[in-house]
KEPATOR-597861 format. One record per residue (C-alpha): residue number from 1; residue in one letter; x, y, z. Coordinates in steps of 0.001 Angstrom, whole numbers, plus 500000, padded with zeros to 6 digits. Example, Ala and Ser with C-alpha at 12.3 -4.5 7.8 and 13.67 -1.06 7.14 Angstrom:
REM residues 2
NODE; seq; type; xx; yy; zz
NODE; 1; a; 512300; 495500; 507800
NODE; 2; s; 513670; 498940; 507140
***
This chain:
REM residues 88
NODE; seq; type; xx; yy; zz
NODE; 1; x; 664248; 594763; 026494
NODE; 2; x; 664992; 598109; 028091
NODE; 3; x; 665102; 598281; 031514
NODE; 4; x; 662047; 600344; 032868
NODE; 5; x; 660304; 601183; 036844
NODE; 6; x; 657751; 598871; 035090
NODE; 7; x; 659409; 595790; 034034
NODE; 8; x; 662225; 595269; 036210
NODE; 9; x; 660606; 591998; 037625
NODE; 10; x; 660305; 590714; 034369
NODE; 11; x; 664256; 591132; 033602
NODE; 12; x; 666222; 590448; 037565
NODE; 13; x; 665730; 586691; 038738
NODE; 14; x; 663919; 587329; 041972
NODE; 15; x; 666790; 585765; 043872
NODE; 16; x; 668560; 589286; 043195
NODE; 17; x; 665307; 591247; 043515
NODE; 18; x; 665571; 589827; 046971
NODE; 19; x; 669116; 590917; 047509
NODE; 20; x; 668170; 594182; 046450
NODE; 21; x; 665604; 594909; 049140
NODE; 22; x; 667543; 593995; 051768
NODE; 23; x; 670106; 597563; 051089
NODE; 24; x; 668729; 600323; 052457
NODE; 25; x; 668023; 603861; 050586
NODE; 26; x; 669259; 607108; 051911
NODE; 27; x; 669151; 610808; 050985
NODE; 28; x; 667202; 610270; 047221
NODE; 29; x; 667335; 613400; 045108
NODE; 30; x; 666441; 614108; 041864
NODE; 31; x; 669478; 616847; 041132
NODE; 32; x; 667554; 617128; 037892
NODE; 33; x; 664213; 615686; 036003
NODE; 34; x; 664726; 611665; 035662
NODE; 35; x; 668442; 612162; 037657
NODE; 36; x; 668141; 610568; 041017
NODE; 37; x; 671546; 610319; 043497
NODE; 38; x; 671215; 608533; 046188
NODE; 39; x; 673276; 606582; 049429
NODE; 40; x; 672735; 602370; 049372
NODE; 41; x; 673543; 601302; 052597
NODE; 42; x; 674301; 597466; 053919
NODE; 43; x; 675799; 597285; 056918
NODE; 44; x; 679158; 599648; 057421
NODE; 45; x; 678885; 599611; 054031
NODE; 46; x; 677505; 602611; 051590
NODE; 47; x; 677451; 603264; 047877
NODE; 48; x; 677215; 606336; 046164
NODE; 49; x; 674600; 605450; 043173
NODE; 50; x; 672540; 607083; 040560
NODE; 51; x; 670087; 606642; 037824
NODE; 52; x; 668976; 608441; 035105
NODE; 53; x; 665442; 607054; 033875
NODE; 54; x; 663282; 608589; 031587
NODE; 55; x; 659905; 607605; 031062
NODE; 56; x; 659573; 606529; 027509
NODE; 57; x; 662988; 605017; 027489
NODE; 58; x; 663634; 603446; 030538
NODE; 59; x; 666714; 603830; 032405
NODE; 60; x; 668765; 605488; 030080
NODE; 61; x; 672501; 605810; 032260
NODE; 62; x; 673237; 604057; 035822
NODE; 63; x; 676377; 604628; 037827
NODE; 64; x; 677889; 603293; 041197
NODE; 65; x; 681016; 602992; 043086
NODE; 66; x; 681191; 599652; 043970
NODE; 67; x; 684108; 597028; 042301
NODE; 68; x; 680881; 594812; 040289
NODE; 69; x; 682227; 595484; 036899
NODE; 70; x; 678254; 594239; 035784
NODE; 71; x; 676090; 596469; 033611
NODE; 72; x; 673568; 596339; 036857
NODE; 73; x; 675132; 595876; 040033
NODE; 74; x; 672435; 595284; 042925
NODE; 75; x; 673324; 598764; 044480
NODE; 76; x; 671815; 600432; 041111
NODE; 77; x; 668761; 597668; 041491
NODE; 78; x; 667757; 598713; 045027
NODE; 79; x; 667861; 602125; 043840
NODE; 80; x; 665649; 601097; 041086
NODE; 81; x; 663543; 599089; 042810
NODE; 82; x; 663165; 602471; 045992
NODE; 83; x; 662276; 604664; 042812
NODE; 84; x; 659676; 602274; 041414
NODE; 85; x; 657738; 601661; 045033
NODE; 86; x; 657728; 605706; 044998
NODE; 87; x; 655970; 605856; 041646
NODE; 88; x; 653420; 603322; 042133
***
């Protein structure tokens, strides 16, 4: 299943959903169409993350600086997660 602003729920257990929410979102842009850059903050700590998400295909390439070598780290799912709550 590809991952989508739709059907996220349906894919993260909601014990990291809930993770997720707690980090907090700072300066989102979309540099380009379907490019979003952001600053995921917990704490003293920040992540530079981005997400490329198309809308037929999903989310399409994901990047972050933190050391989780996982395809979806929960930096990238609270950026998710701030995009989808701005679509609805």
């Amino acid at each position: 299943m590809k991952l989508s602003l739709k059907n996220y729920a349906k894919i993260f257990s909601p014990a990291i959903l809930k993770a997720a929410e707690r980090y907090s979102v700072r300066e989102c842009d979309e540099t380009e169409k379907g490019v979003y850059v952001a600053y995921i903050d917990k704490g003293n700590e920040t992540f530079d993350v981005s997400l490329s998400v198309n809308a037929t295909l999903g989310v399409t390439d994901a990047g972050c600086d933190c050391s989780d070598n996982s395809d979806f780290c929960v930096h990238k799912l609270a950026l998710l997660l701030h995009l989808a709550k701005q679509k609805m």
